[in-house]
PyMOL Python script that loads the backbone (N, CA, C, O; Angstrom):
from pymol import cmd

cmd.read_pdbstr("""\
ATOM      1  N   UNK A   1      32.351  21.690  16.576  1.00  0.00           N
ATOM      2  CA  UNK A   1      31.629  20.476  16.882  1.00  0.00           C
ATOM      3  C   UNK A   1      30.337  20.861  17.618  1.00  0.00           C
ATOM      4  O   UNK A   1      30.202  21.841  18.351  1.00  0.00           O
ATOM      5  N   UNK A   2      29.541  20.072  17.355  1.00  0.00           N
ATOM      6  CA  UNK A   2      28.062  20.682  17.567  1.00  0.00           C
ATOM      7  C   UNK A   2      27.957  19.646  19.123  1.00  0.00           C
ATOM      8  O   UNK A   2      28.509  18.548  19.201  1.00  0.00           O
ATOM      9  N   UNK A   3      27.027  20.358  20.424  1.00  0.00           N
ATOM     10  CA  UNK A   3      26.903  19.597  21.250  1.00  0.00           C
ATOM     11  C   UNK A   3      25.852  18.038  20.730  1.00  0.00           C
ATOM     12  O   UNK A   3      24.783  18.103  20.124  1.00  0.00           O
ATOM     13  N   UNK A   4      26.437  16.961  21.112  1.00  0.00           N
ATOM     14  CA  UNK A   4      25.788  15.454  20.416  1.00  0.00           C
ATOM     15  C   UNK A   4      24.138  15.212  21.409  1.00  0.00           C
ATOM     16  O   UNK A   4      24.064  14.590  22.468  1.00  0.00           O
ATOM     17  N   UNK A   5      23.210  15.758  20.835  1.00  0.00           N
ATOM     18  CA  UNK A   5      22.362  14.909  21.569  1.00  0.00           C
ATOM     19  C   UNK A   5      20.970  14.360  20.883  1.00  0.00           C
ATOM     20  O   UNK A   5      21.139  14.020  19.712  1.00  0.00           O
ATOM     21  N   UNK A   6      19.941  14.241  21.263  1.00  0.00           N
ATOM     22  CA  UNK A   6      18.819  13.127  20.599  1.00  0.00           C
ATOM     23  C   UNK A   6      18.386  14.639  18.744  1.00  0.00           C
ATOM     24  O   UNK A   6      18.369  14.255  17.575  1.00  0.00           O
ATOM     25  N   UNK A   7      18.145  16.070  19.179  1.00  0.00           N
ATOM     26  CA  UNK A   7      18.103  17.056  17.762  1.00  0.00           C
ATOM     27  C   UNK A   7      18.784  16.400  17.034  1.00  0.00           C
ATOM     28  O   UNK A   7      18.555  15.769  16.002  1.00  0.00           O
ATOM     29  N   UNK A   8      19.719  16.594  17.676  1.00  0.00           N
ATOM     30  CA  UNK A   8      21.108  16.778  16.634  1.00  0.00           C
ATOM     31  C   UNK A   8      21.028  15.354  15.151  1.00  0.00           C
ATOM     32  O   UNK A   8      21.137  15.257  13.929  1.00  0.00           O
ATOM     33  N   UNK A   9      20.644  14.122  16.955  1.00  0.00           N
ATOM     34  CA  UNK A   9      20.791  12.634  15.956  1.00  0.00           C
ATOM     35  C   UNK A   9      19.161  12.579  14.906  1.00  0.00           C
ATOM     36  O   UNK A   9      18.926  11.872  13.925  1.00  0.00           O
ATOM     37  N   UNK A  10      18.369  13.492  15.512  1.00  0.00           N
ATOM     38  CA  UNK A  10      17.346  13.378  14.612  1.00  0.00           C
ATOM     39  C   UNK A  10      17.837  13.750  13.402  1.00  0.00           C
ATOM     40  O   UNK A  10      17.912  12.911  12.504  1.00  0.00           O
ATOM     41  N   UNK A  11      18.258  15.114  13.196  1.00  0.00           N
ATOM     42  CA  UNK A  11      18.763  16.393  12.176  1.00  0.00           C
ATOM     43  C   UNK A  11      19.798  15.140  11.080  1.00  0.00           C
ATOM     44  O   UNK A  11      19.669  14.993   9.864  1.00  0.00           O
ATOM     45  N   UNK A  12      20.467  14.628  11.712  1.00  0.00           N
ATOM     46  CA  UNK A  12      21.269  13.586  10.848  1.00  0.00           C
ATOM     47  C   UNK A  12      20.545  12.355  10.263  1.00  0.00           C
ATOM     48  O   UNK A  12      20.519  12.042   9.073  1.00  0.00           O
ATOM     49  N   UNK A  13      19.944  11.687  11.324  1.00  0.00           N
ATOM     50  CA  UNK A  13      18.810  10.679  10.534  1.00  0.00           C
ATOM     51  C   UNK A  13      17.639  11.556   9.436  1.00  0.00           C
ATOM     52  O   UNK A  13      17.179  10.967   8.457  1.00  0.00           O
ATOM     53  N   UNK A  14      17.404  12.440   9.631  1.00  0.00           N
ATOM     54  CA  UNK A  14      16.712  12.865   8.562  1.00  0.00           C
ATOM     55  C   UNK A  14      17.503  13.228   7.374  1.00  0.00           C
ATOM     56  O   UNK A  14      17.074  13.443   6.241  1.00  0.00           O
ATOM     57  N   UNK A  15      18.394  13.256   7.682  1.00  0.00           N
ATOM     58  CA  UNK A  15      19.425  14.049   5.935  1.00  0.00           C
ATOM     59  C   UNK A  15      19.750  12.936   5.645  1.00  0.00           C
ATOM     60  O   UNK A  15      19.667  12.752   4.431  1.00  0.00           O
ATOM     61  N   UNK A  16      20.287  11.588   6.529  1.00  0.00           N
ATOM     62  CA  UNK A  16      21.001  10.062   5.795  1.00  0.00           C
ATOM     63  C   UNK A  16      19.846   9.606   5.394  1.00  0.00           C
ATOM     64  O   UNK A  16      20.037   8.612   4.694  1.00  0.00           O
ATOM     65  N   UNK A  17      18.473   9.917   5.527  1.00  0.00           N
ATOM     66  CA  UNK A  17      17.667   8.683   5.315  1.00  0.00           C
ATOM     67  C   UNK A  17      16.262   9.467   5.351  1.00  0.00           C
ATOM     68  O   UNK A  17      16.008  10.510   4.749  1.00  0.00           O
ATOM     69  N   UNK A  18      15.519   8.829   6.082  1.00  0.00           N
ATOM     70  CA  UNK A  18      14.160   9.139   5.829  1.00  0.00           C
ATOM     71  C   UNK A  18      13.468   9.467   7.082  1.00  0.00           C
ATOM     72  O   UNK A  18      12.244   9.348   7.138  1.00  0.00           O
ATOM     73  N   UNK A  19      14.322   9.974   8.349  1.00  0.00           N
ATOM     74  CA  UNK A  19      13.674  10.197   9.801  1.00  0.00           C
ATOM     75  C   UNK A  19      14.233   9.030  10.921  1.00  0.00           C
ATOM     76  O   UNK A  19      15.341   8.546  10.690  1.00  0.00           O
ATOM     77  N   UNK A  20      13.591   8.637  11.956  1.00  0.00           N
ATOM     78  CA  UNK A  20      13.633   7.763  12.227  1.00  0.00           C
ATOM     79  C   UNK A  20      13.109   8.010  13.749  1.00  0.00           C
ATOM     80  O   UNK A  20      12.777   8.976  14.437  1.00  0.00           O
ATOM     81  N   UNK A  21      13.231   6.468  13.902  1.00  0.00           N
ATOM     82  CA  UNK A  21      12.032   6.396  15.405  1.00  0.00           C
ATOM     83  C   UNK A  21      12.751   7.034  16.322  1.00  0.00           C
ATOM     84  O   UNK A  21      13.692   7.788  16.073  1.00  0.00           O
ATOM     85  N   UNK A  22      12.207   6.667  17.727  1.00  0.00           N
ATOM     86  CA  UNK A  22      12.635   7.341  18.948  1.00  0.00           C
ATOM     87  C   UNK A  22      13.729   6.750  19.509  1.00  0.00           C
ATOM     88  O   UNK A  22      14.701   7.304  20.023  1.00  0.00           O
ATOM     89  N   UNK A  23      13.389   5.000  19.305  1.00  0.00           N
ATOM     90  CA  UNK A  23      14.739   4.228  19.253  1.00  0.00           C
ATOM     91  C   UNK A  23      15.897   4.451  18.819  1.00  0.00           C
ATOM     92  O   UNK A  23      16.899   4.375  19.530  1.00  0.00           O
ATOM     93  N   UNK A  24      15.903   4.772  17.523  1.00  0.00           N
ATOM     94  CA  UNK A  24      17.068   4.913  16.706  1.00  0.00           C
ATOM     95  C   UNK A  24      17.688   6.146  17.010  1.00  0.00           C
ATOM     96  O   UNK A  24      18.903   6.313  17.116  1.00  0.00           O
ATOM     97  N   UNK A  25      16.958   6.857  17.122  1.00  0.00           N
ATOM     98  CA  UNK A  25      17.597   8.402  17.314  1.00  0.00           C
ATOM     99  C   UNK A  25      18.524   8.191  19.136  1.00  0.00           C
ATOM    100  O   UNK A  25      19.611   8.737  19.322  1.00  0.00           O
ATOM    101  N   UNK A  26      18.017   7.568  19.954  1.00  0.00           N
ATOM    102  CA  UNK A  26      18.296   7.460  21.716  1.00  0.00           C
ATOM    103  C   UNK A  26      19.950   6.320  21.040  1.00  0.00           C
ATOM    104  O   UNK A  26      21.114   6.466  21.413  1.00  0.00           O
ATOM    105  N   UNK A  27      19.278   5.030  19.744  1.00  0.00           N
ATOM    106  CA  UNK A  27      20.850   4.303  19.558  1.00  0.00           C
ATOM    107  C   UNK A  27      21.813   5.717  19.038  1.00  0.00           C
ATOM    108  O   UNK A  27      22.822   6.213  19.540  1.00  0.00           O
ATOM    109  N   UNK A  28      21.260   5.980  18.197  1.00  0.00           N
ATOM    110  CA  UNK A  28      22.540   6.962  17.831  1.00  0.00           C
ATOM    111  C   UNK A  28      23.531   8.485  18.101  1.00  0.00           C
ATOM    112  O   UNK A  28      24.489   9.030  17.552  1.00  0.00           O
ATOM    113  N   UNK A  29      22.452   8.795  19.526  1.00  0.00           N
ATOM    114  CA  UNK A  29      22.748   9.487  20.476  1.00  0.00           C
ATOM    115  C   UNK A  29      23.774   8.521  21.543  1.00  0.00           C
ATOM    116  O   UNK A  29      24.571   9.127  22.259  1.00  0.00           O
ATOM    117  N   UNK A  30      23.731   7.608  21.579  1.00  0.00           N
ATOM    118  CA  UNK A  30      24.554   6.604  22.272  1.00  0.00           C
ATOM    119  C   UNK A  30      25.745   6.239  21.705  1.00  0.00           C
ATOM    120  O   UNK A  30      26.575   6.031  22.590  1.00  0.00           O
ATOM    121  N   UNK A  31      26.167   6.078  20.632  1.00  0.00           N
ATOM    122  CA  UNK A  31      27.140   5.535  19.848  1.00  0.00           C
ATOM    123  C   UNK A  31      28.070   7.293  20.030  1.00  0.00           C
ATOM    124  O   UNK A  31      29.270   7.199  20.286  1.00  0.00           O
ATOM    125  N   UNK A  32      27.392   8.958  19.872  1.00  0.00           N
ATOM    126  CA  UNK A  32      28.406   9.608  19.956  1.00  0.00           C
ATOM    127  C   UNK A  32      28.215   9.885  18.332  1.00  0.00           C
ATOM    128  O   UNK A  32      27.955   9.143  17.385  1.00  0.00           O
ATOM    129  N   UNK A  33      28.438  11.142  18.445  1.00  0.00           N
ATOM    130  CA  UNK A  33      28.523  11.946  16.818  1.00  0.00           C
ATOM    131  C   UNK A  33      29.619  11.137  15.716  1.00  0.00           C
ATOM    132  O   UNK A  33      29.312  10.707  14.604  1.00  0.00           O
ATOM    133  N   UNK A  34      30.777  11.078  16.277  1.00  0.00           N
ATOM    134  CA  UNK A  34      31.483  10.181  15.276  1.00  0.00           C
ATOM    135  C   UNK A  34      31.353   8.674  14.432  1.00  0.00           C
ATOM    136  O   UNK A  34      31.562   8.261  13.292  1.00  0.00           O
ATOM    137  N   UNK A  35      30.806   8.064  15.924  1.00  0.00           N
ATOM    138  CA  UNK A  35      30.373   6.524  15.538  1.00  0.00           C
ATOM    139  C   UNK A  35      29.408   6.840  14.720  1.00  0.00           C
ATOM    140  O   UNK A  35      29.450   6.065  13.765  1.00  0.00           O
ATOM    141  N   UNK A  36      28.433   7.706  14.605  1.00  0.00           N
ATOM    142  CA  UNK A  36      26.628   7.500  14.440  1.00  0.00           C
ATOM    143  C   UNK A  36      27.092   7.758  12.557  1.00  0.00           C
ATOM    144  O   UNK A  36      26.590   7.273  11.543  1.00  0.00           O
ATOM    145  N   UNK A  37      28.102   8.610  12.728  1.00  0.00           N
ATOM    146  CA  UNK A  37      28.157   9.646  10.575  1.00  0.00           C
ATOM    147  C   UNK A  37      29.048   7.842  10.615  1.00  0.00           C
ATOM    148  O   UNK A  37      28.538   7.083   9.791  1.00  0.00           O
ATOM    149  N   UNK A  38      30.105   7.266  11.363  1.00  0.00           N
ATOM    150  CA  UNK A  38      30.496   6.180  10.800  1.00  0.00           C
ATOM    151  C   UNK A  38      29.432   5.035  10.330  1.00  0.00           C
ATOM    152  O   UNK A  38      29.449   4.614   9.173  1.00  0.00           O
ATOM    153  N   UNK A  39      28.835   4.731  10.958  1.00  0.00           N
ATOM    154  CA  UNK A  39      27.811   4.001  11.128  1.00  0.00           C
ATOM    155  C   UNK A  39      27.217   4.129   9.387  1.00  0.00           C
ATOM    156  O   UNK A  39      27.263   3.481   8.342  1.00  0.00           O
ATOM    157  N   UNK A  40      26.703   5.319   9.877  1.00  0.00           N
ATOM    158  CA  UNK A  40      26.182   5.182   8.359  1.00  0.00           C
ATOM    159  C   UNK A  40      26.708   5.300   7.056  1.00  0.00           C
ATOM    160  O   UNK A  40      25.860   5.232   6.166  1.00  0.00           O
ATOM    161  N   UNK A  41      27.480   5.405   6.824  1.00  0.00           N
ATOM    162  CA  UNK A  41      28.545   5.798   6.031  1.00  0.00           C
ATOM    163  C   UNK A  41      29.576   4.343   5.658  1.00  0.00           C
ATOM    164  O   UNK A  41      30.369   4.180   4.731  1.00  0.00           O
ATOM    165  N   UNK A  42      29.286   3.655   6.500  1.00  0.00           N
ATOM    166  CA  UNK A  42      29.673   2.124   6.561  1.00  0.00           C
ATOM    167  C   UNK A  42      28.968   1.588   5.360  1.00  0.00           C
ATOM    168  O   UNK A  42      27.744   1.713   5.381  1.00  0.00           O
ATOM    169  N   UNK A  43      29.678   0.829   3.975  1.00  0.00           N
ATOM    170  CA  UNK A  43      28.550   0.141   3.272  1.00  0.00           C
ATOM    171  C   UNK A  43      28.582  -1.483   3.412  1.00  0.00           C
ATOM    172  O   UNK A  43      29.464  -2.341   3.391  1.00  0.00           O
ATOM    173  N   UNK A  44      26.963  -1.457   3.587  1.00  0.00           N
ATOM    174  CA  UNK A  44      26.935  -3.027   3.992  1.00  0.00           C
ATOM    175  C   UNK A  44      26.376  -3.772   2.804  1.00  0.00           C
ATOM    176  O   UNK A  44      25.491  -3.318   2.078  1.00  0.00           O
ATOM    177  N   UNK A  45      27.008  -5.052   2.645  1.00  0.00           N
ATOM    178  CA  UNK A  45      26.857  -5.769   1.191  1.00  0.00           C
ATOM    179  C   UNK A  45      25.691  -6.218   1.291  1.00  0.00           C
ATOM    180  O   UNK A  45      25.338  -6.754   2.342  1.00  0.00           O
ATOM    181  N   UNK A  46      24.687  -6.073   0.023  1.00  0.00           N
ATOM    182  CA  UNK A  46      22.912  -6.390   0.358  1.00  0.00           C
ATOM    183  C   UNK A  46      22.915  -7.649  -0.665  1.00  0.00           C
ATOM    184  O   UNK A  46      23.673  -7.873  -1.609  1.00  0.00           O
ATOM    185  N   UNK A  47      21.772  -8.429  -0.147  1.00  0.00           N
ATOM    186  CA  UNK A  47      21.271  -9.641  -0.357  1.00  0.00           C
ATOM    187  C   UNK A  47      19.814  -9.564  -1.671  1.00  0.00           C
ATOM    188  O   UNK A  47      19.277 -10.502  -2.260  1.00  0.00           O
ATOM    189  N   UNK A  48      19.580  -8.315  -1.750  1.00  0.00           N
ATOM    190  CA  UNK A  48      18.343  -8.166  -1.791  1.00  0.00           C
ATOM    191  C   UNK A  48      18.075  -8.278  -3.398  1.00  0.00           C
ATOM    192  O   UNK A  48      18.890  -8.260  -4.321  1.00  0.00           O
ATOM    193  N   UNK A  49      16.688  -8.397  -3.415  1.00  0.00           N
ATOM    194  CA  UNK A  49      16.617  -9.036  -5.072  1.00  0.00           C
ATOM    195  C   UNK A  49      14.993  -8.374  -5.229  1.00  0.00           C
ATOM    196  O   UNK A  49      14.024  -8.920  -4.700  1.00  0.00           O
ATOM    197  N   UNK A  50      14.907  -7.241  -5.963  1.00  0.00           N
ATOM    198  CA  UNK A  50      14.049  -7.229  -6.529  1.00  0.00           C
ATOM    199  C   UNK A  50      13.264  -8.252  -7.328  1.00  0.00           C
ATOM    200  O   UNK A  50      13.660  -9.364  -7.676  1.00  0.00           O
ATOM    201  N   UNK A  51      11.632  -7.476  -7.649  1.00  0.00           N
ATOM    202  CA  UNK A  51      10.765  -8.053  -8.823  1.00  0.00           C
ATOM    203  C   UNK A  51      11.535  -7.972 -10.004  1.00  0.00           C
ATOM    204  O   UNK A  51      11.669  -6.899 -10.593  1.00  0.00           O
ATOM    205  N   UNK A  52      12.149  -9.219 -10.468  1.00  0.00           N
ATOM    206  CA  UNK A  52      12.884  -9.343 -12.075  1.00  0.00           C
ATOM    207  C   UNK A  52      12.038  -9.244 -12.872  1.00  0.00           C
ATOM    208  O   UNK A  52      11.239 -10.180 -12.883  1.00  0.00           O
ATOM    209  N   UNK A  53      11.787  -7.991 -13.990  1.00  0.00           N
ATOM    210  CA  UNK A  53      10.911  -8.137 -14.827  1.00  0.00           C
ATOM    211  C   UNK A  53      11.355  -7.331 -16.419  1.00  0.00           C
ATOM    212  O   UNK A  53      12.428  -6.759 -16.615  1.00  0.00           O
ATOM    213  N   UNK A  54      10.496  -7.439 -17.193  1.00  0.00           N
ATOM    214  CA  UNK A  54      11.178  -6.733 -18.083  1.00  0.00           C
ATOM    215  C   UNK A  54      10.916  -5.264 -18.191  1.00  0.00           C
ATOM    216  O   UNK A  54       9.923  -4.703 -17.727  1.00  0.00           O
ATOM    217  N   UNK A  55      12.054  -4.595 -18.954  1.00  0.00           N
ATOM    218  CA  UNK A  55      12.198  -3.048 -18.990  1.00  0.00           C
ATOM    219  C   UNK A  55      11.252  -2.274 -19.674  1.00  0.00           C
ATOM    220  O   UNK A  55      11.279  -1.051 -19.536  1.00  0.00           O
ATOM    221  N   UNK A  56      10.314  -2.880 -20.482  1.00  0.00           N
ATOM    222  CA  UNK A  56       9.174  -2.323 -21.254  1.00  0.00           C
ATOM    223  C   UNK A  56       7.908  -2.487 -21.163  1.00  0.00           C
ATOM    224  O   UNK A  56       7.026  -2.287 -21.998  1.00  0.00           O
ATOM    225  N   UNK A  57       7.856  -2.893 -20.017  1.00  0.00           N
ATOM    226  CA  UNK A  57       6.402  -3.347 -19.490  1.00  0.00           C
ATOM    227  C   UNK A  57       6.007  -2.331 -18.270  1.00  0.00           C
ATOM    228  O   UNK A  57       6.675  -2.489 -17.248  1.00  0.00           O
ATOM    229  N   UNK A  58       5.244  -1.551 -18.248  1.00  0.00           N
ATOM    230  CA  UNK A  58       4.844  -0.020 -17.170  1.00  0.00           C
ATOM    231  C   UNK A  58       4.623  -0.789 -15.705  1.00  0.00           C
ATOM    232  O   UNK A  58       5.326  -0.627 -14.708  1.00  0.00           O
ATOM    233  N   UNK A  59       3.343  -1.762 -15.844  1.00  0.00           N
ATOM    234  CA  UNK A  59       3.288  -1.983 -14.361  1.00  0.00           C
ATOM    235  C   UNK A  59       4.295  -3.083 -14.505  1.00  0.00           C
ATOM    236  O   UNK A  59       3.595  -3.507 -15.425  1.00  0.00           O
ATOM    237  N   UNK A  60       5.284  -3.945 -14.459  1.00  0.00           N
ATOM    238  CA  UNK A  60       6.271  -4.055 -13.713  1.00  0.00           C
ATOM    239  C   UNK A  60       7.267  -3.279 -13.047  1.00  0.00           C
ATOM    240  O   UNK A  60       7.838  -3.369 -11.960  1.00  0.00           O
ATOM    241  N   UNK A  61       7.312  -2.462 -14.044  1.00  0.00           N
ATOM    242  CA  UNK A  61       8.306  -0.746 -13.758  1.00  0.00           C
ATOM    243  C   UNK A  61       7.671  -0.324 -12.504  1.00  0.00           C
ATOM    244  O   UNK A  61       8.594  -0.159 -11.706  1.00  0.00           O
ATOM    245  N   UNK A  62       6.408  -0.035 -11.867  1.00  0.00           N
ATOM    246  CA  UNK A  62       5.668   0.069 -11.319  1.00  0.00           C
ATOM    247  C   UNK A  62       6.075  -0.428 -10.022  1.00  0.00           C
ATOM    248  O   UNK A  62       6.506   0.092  -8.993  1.00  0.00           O
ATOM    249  N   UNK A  63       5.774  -1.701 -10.434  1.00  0.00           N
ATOM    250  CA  UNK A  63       6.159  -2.824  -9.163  1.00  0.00           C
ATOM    251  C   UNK A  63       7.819  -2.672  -8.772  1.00  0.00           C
ATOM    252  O   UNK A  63       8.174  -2.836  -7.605  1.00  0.00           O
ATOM    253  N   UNK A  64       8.538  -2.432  -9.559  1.00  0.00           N
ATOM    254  CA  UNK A  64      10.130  -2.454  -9.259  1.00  0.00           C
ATOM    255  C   UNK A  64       9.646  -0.807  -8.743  1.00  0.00           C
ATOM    256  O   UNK A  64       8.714  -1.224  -8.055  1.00  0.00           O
ATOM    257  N   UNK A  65       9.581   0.484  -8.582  1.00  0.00           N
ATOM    258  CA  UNK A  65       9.557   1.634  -8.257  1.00  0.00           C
ATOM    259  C   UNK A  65       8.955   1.120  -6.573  1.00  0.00           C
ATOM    260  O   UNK A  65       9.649   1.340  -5.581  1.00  0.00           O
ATOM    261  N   UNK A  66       7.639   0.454  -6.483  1.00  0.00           N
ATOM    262  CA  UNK A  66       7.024   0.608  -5.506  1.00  0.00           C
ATOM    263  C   UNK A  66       8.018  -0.349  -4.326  1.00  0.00           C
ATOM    264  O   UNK A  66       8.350   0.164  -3.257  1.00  0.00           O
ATOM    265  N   UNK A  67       8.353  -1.547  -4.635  1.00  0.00           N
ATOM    266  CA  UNK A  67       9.298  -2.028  -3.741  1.00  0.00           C
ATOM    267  C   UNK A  67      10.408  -1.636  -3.601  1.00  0.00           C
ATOM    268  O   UNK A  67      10.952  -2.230  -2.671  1.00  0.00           O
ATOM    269  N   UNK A  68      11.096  -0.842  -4.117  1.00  0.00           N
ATOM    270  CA  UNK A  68      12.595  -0.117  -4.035  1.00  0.00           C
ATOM    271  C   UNK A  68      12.040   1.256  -2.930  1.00  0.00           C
ATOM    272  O   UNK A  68      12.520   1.700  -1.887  1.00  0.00           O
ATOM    273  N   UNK A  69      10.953   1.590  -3.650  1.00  0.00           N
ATOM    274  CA  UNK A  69      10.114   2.752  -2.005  1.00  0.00           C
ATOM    275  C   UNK A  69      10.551   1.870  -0.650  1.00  0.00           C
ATOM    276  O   UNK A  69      11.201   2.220   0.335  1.00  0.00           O
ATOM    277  N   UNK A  70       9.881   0.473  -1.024  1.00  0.00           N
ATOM    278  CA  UNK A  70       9.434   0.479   0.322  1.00  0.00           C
ATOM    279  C   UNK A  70      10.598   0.013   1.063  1.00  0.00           C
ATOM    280  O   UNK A  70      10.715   0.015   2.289  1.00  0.00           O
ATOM    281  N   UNK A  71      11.777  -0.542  -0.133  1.00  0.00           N
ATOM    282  CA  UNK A  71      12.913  -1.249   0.872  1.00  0.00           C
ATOM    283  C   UNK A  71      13.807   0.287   1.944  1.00  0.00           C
ATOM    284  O   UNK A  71      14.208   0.377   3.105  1.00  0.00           O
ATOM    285  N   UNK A  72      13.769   1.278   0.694  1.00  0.00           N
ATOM    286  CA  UNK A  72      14.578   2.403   1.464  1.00  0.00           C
ATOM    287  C   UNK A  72      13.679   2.681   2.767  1.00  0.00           C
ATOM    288  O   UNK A  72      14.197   2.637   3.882  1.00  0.00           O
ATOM    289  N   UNK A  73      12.592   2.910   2.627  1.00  0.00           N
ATOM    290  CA  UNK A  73      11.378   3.710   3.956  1.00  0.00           C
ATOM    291  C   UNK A  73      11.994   2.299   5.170  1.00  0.00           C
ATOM    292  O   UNK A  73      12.114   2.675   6.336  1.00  0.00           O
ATOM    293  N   UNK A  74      12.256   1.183   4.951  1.00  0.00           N
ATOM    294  CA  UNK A  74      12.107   0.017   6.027  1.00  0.00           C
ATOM    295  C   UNK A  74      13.923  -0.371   6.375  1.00  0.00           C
ATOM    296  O   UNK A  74      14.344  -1.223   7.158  1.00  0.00           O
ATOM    297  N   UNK A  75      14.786   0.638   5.440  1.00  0.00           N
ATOM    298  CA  UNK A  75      16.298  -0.126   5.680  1.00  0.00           C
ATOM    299  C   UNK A  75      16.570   1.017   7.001  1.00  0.00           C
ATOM    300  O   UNK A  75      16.758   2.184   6.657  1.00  0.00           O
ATOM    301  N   UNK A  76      16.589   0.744   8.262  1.00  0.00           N
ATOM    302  CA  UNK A  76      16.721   1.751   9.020  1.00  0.00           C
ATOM    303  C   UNK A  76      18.568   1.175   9.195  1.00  0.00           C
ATOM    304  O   UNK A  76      19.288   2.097   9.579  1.00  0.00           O
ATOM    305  N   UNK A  77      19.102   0.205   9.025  1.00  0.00           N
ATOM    306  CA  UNK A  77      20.588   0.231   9.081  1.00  0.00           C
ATOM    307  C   UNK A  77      21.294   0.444   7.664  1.00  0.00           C
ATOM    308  O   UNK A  77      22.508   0.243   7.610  1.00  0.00           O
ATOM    309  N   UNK A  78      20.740   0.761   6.739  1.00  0.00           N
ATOM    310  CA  UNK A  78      21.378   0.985   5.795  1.00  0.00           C
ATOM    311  C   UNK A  78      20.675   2.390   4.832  1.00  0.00           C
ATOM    312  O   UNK A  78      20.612   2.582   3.618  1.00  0.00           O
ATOM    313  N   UNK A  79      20.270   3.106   5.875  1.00  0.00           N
ATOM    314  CA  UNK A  79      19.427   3.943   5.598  1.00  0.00           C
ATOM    315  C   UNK A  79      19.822   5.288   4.274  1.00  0.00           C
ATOM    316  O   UNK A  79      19.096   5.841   3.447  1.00  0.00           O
ATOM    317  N   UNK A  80      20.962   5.395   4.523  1.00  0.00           N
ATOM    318  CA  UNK A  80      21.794   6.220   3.642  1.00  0.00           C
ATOM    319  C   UNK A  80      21.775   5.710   2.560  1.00  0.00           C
ATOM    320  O   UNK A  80      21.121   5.971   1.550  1.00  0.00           O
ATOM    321  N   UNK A  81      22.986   4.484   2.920  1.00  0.00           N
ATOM    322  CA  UNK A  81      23.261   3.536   1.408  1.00  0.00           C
ATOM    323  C   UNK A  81      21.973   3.550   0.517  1.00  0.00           C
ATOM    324  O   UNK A  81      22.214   3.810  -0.662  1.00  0.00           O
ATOM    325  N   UNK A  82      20.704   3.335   0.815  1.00  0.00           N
ATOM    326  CA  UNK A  82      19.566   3.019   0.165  1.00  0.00           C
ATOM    327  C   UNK A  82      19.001   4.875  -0.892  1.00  0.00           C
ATOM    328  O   UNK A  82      18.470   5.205  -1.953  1.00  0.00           O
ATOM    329  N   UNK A  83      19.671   5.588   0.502  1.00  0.00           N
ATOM    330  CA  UNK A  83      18.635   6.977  -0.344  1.00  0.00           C
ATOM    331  C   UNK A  83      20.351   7.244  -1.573  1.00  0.00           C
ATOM    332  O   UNK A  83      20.264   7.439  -2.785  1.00  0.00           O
ATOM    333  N   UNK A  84      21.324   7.189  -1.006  1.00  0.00           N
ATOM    334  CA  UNK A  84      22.100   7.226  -2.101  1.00  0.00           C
ATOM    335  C   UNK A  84      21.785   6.744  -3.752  1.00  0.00           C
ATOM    336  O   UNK A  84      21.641   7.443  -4.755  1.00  0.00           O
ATOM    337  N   UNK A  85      21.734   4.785  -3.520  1.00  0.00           N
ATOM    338  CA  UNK A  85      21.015   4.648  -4.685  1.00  0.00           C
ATOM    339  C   UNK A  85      20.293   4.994  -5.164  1.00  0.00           C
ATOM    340  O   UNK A  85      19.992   4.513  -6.257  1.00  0.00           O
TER     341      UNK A  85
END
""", "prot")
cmd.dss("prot")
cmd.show_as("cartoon", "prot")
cmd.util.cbc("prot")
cmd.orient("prot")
């Protein structure tokens, strides 16, 4: 077991996801190495609804690529779940 502190929770927010602030890293130094891999590893049921468009058209493809960027870069609680998909 590795000693739990703010590295460590960085080193993990960067492999579940995409980094994360100073906040997040101090929450998940708080929660404790076990809670923090639970935490994320938790899947939470999403609401979310892309640009519906059709499959043969480039810039809609476009537009569905660029908002699926931006939902993963902004899901800091579902940060995993998102780079998984």
């Amino acid at each position: 077991m590795v000693t739990w502190n703010e590295d460590n929770a960085a080193h993990l927010l960067a492999r579940a996801g995409f980094g994360a602030s100073s906040s997040d890293r101090k929450k998940f130094v708080k929660y404790g190495q076990a809670l923090a891999v639970e935490n994320l590893l938790r899947a939470k049921p999403s609401a979310a609804t892309g640009p519906g468009t059709p499959d043969d058209d480039p810039q809609a493809l476009a537009e569905l690529r660029s908002w699926w960027v931006k939902r993963m870069v902004r899901a800091s609680s579902t940060r995993l779940q998102e780079k998984l998909v």
